[in-house]
C-alpha angles and dihedrals in degrees: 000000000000108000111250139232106259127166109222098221129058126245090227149040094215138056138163095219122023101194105198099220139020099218122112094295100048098033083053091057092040090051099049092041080070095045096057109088086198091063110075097162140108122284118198119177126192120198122184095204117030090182083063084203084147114031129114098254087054092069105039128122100216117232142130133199141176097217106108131116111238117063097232097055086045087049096055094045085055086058090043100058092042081059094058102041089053099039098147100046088054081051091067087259088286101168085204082077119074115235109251130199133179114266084228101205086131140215118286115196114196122208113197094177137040088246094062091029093067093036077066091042095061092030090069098044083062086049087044092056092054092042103255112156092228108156122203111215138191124240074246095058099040092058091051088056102040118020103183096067110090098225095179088123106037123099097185146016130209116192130158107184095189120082104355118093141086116324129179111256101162094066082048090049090049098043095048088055087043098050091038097051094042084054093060099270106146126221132187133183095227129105130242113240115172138009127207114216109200131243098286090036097227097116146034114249101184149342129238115220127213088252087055097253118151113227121197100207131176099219133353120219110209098219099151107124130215074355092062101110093054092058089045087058094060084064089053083249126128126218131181096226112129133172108259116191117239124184130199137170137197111220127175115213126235087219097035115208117264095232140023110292113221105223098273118214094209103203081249084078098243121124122214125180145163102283095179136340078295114017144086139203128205138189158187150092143260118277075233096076123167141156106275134197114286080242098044103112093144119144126236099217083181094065102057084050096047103042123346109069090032083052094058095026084068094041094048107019096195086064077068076097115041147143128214114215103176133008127182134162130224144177133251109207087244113221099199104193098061101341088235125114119291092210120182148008131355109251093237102013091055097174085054100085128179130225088163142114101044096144110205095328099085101094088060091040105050109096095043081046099053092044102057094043075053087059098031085057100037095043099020080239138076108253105181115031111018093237101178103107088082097050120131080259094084091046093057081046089047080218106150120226088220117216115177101197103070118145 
C-alpha cells in the first residue's frame, strides 16, 4: 500500500462523524456515508499512520468464505462477495475502477475426528439455509478431487467453491479512501488522544487531536483496529480487543500441485492455500497466544520449524520439499470474549460507536460492515442486514455470540 498525502490538521473544528482510523473498517464506513443520499454531514477521518505499513488491512490475506456457523455471519460474507464481483457497479460505475471478481478455489475444512465432523455437518445445514453452495465430502472424495492431500486421518471434508476464495482488498481499500475522499470525506494523518465526555457523561463532546487541536463531533466511530481498547479508554469504555499476533509465509514447491489448492483448515490448525500459478501461502499461530505490543511485528522462525511447514507437509506431502520466498506477522484485533464484531453504540455513551474485534474476519466483512455503521449513523437503526447481535450489550453481559467456525 503506497503512503498517502494527508494534511495533519483538520480543516475544521467541527464534524458530524470523527472515525478513529483510515484502514479497511473505518475507509468502508466513510465510503458508504457518502454513498447514502440520506447523510448530508461532516466526515472527518483521523488516521495515525497514512503510510497503513502496520494495520491490520496491510497484513491481511484477503479472502473471504461462507462457511461459518452462525447465518448472520454467513449473511454478511454473501454481501460481501456481491460487493466484490460487482465492484464497479457498487462504485457508482465509475471506469476509473477495475472490474473484481472471487478466485473461487474455495475453503476446505478438514475434520479428523466425529466430534468436528458433526460440528461441519450442522454447520452446513445453517450455509445451505442461506443458500450457500457449501459440499460435504467423504476422505474418499476428497481424494478423488484432490490427490495430492493424504486423507488417511480425516473423517470428513467441507468445501463451497463458490464465493469463497482470494479477493483483492487492497484495490477496494484504495478506491473507498479515493471516493470518499473525492466526495468530500476528510482524512488527516494525526492521533486522537484524548476524548471529552460531556456533564452527564452520556456523549462525547469532542475529541483532542495529537497536535493538540480540539474537535466538536457528532459521533465517533471507534475503527481502530488491534488498537481499538486504547481508544475505548479515552471514552472512559472498556473493551476486551487485544492484538493478537498472526504469521504467514509464501513458499514455491519444488513439485507444484497439479491443480488449484482451496485454503485447507488442517485440524492442526495451520491454512495453507494457492498464493500465485506457482505460490503458496500459509498461515497460523502458536498454541502459546497472548496479547502482544501494538509494535510488536517480529517473526517466530521456530514455529515454522516446529509446526507450521510438518503440519502441512503431512497434510500435503509434495510441500516435504519446499522454499519460502517472503514472511511477515500481523495482528488480528482479538476479541477475546467470543472473537466475533462488536458493531454499534455504547449502551450509556450512545454517540461512542464500535466497529471493533473482528478478529481475522474484517477484511471480509468489511462492505457489509461499512454499510450498516452508514446506516447506523445516518437512522439511528441498521436497514439492510439486523446487526445488533453483535452490539457492546453482550459484552457488559459477557454473553458470547458463538461462532464455531473461527481461524
Amino acid at each position: 500500500m503506497q503512503p498517502s498525502r494527508m494534511p495533519a490538521s483538520p480543516a475544521r473544528t467541527t464534524y458530524d462523524v470523527v472515525i478513529v482510523g483510515g484502514a479497511m473498517l473505518g475507509s468502508s464506513t466513510a465510503w458508504f456515508l457518502t454513498d447514502n443520499p440520506d447523510f448530508t454531514g461532516r466526515v472527518l477521518v483521523v488516521e495515525r499512520d497514512p503510510s497503513y505499513l502496520k494495520c491490520s488491512t496491510a497484513h491481511t490475506n484477503s479472502c473471504i468464505r461462507q462457511q461459518f456457523s452462525r447465518k448472520l455471519n454467513v449473511q454478511i460474507s454473501q454481501f460481501g462477495a456481491d460487493f466484490i464481483n460487482n465492484f464497479r457497479r457498487y462504485m457508482g460505475g465509475d471506469e476509473r475502477v477495475p472490474e473484481l471478481a472471487i478466485q473461487s478455489y474455495g475453503y476446505m475444512y478438514l475434520a479428523d475426528n466425529e466430534a468436528f465432523a458433526a460440528t461441519l455437518r450442522e454447520s452446513h445445514a445453517v450455509q445451505a439455509e442461506a443458500g450457500a453452495a457449501t459440499q460435504l465430502m467423504t476422505a474418499d472424495q476428497i481424494k478423488a478431487a484432490y490427490p495430492f492431500y493424504n486423507v488417511d486421518d480425516i473423517v470428513l471434508g467441507s468445501i463451497n467453491r463458490v464465493n469463497e476464495g482470494y479477493f483483492d482488498g487492497g484495490t477496494i481499500f484504495e478506491w473507498w479512501r479515493r471516493q470518499a475522499r473525492e466526495r468530500g470525506v476528510e482524512y488527516i494523518a494525526n492521533e486522537v488522544v484524548a476524548m471529552t465526555r460531556n456533564a452527564a457523561g452520556t456523549g462525547i463532546d469532542s475529541v483532542t487531536l495529537k497536535t493538540g487541536e480540539v474537535i466538536a463531533c457528532g459521533q465517533v466511530v471507534n475503527a481502530s483496529g488491534p488498537r481499538a481498547a486504547r481508544t475505548a479508554r479515552m471514552a472512559g469504555i472498556d473493551i476486551p480487543v487485544e492484538p493478537r499476533k498472526r504469521f504467514t509465509w509464501v513458499f514455491t514447491a519444488e513439485k507444484p500441485l497439479d491443480r488449484e489448492l482451496p485454503l485447507t483448515i488442517d485440524p492442526s490448525g495451520v491454512h495453507v492455500r494457492q498464493d500465485g500459478p506457482a505460490s503458496y501461502l500459509a498461515g497460523g499461530h502458536a498454541d502459546y497466544d497472548p496479547a502482544v505490543d501494538y509494535d510488536d511485528f517480529s517473526m517466530d522462525n521456530d514455529l515454522w520449524t516446529d509446526h507450521i511447514w510438518p503440519a502441512i507437509a503431512h497434510r500435503i506431502p509434495q510441500f516435504e520439499a519446499i522454499r519460502v520466498v517472503t514472511e511477515w506477522a500481523g495482528h488480528y484485533a482479538y476479541n477475546v470474549l467470543d472473537q466475533n464484531a462488536i458493531v454499534g453504540p455504547h449502551t450509556q455513551v450512545s454517540n461512542f460507536l464500535f466497529l471493533n474485534g473482528f478478529s481475522g474476519h474484517g477484511l471480509q466483512q468489511s462492505p457489509a460492515m461499512g454499510r450498516g455503521m452508514a446506516e447506523l449513523l445516518t437512522y439511528g437503526e441498521f436497514r439492510s442486514i439486523d446487526l445488533s447481535p453483535f452490539g457492546y450489550a453482550r459484552i457488559e453481559r459477557g454473553e458470547p455470540f458463538l461462532e464455531k467456525a473461527v481461524i
